[in-house]
C-alpha positions as CSV (number, residue, x, y, z in Angstrom):
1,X,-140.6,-105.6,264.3
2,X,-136.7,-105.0,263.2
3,X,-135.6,-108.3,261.0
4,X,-132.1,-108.2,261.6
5,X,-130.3,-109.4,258.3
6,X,-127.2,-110.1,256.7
7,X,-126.3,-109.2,252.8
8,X,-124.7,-111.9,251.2
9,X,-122.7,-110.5,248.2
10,X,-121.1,-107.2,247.1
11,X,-121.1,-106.9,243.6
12,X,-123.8,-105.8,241.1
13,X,-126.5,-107.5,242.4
14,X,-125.7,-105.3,245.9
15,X,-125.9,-102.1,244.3
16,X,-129.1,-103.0,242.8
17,X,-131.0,-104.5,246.2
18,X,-130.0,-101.2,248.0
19,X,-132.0,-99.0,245.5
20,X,-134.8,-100.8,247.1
21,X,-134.1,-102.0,250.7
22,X,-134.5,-98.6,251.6
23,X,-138.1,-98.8,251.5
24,X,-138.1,-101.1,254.4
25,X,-136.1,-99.2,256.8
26,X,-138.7,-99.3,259.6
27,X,-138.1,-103.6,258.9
28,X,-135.1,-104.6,257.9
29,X,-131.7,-103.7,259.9
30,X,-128.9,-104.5,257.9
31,X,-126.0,-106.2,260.2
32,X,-123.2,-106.6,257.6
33,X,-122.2,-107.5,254.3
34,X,-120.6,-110.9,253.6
35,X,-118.3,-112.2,250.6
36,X,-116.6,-115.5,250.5
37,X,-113.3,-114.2,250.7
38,X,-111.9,-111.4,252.4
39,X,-113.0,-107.6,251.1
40,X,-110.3,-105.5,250.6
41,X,-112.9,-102.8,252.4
42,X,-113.1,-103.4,256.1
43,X,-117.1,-101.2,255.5
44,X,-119.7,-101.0,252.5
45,X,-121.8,-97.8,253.1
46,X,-121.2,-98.0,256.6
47,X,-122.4,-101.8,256.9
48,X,-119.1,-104.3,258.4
49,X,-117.7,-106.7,255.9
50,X,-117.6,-110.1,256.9
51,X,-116.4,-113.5,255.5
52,X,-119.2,-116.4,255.8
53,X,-117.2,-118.2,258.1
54,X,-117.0,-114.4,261.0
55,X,-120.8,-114.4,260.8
56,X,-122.2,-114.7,263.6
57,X,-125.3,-116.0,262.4
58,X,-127.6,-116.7,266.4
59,X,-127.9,-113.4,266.0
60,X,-129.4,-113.2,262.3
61,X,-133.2,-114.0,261.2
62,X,-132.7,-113.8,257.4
63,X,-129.4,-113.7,254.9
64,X,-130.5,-111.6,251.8
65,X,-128.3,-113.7,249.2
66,X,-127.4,-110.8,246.6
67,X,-125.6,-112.9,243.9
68,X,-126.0,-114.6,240.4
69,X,-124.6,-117.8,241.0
70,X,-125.7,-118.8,244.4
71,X,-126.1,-122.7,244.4
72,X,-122.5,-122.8,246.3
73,X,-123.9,-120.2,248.4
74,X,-127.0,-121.9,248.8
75,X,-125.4,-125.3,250.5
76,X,-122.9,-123.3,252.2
77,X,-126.1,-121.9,254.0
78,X,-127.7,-125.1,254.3
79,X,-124.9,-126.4,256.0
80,X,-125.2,-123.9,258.5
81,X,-128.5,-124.8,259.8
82,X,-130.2,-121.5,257.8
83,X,-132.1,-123.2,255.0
84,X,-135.3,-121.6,256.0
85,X,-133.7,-118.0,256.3
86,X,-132.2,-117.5,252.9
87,X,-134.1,-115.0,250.9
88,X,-133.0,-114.2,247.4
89,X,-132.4,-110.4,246.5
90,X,-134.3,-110.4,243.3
91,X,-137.8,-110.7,245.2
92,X,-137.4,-107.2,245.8
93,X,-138.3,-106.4,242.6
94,X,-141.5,-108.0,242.6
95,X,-144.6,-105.4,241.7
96,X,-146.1,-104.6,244.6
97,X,-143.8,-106.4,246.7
98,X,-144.8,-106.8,250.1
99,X,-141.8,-107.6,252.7
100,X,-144.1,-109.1,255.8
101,X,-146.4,-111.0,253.5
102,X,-143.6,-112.2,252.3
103,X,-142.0,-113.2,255.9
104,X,-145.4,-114.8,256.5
105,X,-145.0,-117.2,253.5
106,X,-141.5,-118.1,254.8
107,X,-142.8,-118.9,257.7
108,X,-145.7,-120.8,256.7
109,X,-143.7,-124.1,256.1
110,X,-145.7,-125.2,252.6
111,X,-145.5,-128.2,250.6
112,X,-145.7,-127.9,246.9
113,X,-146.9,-131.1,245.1
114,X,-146.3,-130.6,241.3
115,X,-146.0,-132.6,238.4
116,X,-143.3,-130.8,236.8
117,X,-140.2,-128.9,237.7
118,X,-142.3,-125.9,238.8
119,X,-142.5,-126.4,242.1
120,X,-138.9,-127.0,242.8
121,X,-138.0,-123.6,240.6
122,X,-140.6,-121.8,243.0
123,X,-139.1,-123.1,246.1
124,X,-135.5,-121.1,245.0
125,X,-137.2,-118.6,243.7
126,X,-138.7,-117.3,247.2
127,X,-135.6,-118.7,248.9
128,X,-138.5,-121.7,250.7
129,X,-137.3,-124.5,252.6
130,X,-137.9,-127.7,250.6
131,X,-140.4,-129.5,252.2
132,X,-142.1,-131.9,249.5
133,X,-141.2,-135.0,247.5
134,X,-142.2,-134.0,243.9
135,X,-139.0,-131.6,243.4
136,X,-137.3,-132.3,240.2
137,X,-139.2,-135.0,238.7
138,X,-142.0,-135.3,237.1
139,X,-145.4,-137.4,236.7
140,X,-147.6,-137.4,233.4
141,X,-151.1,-137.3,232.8
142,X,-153.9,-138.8,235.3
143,X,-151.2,-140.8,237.2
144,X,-150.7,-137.6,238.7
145,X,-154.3,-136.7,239.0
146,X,-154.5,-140.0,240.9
147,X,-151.7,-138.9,243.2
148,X,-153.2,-135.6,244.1
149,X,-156.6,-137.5,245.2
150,X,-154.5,-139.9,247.3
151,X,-151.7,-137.6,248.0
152,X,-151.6,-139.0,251.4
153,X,-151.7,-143.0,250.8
154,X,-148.5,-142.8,248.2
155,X,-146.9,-140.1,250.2
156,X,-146.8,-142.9,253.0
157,X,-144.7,-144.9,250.8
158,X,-140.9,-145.4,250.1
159,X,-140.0,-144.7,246.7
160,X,-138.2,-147.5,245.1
161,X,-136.7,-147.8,241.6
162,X,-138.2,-149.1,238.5
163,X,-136.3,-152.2,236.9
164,X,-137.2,-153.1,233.4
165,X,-138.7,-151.5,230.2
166,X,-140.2,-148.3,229.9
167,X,-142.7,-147.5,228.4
168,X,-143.4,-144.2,226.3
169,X,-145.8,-141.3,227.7
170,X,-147.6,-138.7,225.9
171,X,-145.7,-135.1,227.1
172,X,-142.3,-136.2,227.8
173,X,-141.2,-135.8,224.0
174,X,-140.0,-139.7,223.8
175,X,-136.7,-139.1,225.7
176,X,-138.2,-140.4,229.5
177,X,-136.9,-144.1,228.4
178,X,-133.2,-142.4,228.6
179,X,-134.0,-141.5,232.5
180,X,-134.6,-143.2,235.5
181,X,-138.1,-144.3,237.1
182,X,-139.2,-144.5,240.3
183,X,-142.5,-146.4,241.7
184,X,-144.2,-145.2,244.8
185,X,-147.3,-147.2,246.5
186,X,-148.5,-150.2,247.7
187,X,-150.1,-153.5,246.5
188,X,-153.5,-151.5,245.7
189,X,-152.4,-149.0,243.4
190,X,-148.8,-147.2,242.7
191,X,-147.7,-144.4,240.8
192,X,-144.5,-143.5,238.6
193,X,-142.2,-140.8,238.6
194,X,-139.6,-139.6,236.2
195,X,-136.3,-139.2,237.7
196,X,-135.3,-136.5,235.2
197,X,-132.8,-134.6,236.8
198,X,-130.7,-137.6,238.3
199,X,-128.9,-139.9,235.9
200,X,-128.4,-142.5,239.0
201,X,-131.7,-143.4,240.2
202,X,-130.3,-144.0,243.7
203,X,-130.1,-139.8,244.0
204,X,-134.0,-139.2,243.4
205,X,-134.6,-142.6,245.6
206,X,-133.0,-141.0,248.7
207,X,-134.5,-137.6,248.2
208,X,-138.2,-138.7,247.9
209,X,-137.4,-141.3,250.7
210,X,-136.2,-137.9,252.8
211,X,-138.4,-135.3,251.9
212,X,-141.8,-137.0,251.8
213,X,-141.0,-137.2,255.7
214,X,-141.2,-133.4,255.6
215,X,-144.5,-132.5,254.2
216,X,-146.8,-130.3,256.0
217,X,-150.2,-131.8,255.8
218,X,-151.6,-128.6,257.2
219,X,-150.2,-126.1,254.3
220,X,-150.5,-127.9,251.0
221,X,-150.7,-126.4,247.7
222,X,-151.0,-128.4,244.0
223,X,-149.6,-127.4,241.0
224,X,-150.3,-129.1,237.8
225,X,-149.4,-128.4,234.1
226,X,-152.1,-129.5,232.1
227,X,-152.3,-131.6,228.6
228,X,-155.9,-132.9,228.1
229,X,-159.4,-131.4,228.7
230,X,-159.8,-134.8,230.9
231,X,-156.7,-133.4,233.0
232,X,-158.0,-130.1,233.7
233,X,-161.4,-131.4,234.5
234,X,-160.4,-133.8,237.0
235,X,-157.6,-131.5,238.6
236,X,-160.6,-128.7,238.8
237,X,-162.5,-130.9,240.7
238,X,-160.3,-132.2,243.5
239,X,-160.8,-131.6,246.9
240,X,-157.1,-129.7,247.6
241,X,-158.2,-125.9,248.7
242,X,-154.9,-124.1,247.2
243,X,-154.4,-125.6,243.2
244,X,-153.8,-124.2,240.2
245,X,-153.2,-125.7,237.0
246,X,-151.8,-124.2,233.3
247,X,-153.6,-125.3,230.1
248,X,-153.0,-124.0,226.5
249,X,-157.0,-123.8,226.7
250,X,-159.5,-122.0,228.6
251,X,-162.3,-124.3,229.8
252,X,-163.8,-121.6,232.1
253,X,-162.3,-123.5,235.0
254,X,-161.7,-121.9,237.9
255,X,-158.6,-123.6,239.0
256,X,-157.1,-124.1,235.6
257,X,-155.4,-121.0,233.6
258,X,-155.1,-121.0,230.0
259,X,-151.9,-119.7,228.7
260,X,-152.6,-117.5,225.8
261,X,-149.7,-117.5,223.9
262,X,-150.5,-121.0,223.1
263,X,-153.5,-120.2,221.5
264,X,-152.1,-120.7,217.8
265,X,-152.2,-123.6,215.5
266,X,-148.9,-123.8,215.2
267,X,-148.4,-124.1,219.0
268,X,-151.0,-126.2,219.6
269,X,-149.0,-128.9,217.5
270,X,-145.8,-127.8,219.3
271,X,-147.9,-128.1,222.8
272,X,-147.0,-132.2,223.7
273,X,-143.7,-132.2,224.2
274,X,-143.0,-127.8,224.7
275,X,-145.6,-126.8,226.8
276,X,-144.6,-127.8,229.7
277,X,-141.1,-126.1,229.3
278,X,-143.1,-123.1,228.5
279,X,-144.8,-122.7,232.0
280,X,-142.0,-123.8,233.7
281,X,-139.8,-120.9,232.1
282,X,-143.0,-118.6,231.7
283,X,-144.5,-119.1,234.9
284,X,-141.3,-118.5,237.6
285,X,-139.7,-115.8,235.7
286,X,-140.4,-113.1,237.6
287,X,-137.1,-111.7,237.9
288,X,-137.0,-111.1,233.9
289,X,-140.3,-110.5,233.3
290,X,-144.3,-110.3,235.2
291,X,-146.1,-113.5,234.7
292,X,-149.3,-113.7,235.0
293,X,-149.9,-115.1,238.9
294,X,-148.9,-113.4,241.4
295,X,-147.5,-116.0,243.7
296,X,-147.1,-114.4,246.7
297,X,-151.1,-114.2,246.8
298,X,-151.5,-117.3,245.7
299,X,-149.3,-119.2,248.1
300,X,-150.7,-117.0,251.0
301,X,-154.1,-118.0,250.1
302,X,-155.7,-115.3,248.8
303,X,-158.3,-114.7,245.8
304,X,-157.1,-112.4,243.6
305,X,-153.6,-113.6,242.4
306,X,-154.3,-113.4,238.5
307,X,-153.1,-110.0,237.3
308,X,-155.5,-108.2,234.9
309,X,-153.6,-108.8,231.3
């Protein structure tokens, strides 16, 4: 099957996809090459140029975005109806890369619940529509073990904002009071969310209130970052098929994966309130670096997604 596609950028970041799009020639038919402004070339190695706006886009199934700062780009997209069909040039790169796997995750319409800003990083990573709640914000300790068990109680629940004090949590380095909360649940039981990347509550609010409308309770996948042995226990033990979780310890868990290069005194005093900037750096940073999981496996289900180190 031909994926017919559009290239979205002609700069640097062009000249480096095209070293590698020509593996996929028998896949990927490459309809033009598109810029924001007008190109002073009317052709790019025989591909048309194209503003955003003279794309015809019914006849497109993905937009390879081939640029360093895309967030513009991004919305732009979004706006057009083609959230789902963006795919970020850098995946290319990935070892062992596979271009129909990949396709397949695209298409597989996941949710991501995670406790930290992991999840959201990994959805514009692989260019993956946005289908869960938990993006950009985070939830400490076994409050967020307690949400994974009862995922789908709280995620039947409007969030609403937390008036009053705050009070100070182990692993969000005593700055959390300066943000806003947000409560989700009912009369039996609720949980409580760190609004960290919205100074206005009201922004996080609306965006749980949309997007827990979205989840896919047929394709769910947890994602925990880990800071107790009572943590990793109880995340090892739920009943969610797809979870992994990042420790600075290895428990022999199967579901839990220690991070080695916090294995050091020094670290492990550092580990409260850095850890978890660690794996969320470490851990999506594939364009830079390999880390450790190979995400495409993992998200796709399979068994072996930890590379040999």
């Amino acid at each position: 099957m031909d994926y017919k596609v559009y290239i979205y950028g002609a700069g640097y970041l062009y000249n480096e996809l095209m070293s590698y799009i020509h593996y996929y020639d028998d896949l990927i038919k490459v309809e033009g090459i598109l810029t924001t402004e007008k190109n002073n070339y009317s052709r790019i190695d025989g591909y048309e140029c194209l503003t955003v706006d003279e794309a015809i886009w019914e006849n497109i199934d993905y937009c390879i975005v081939a640029v360093y700062e895309w967030n513009d780009i991004r919305k732009k997209l979004c706006e057009l109806g083609m959230e789902n069909k963006i795919i970020r040039s850098h995946i290319f790169r990935i070892p062992n890369f596979d271009f129909e796997k990949y396709i397949k995750l695209k298409n597989s319409e996941m949710t991501i619940l995670c406790n930290y800003c992991l999840g959201g990083h990994l959805y514009r990573e692989f260019g993956l529509k946005e289908l869960s709640p938990t993006i950009n914000m985070f939830c400490s300790g076994m409050q967020y073990i307690d949400f994974l068990e009862n995922y789908e109680y709280y995620l039947s629940f409007d969030m609403k904002e937390k008036i009053g004090d705050i009070e100070h949590r182990d692993g969000t380095i005593g700055i959390e009071e300066f943000w806003p909360h947000g409560i989700v649940g009912g009369e039996e039981k609720t949980v409580e969310w760190v609004l960290n990347h919205d100074i206005e509550p009201g922004i996080s609010v609306r965006k749980w209130n949309s997007r827990r409308c979205r989840v896919n309770y047929d394709n769910i996948v947890a994602i925990m970052i880990i800071q107790s042995d009572q943590e990793a226990y109880a995340f090892d033990k739920l009943n969610i098929e797809r979870k992994i979780g990042f420790y600075y310890k290895n428990l022999g868990l199967e579901n839990v994966i220690c991070i080695n290069e916090w294995s050091n005194k020094k670290n492990i005093i550092e580990f409260d309130s850095m850890f978890p900037f660690f794996v969320n750096n470490y851990m999506r940073n594939f364009a830079k670096e390999v880390p450790i999981i190979d995400w495409m496996k993992f998200f796709n289900g399979e068994k072996e997604f930890v590379r040999k180190i």
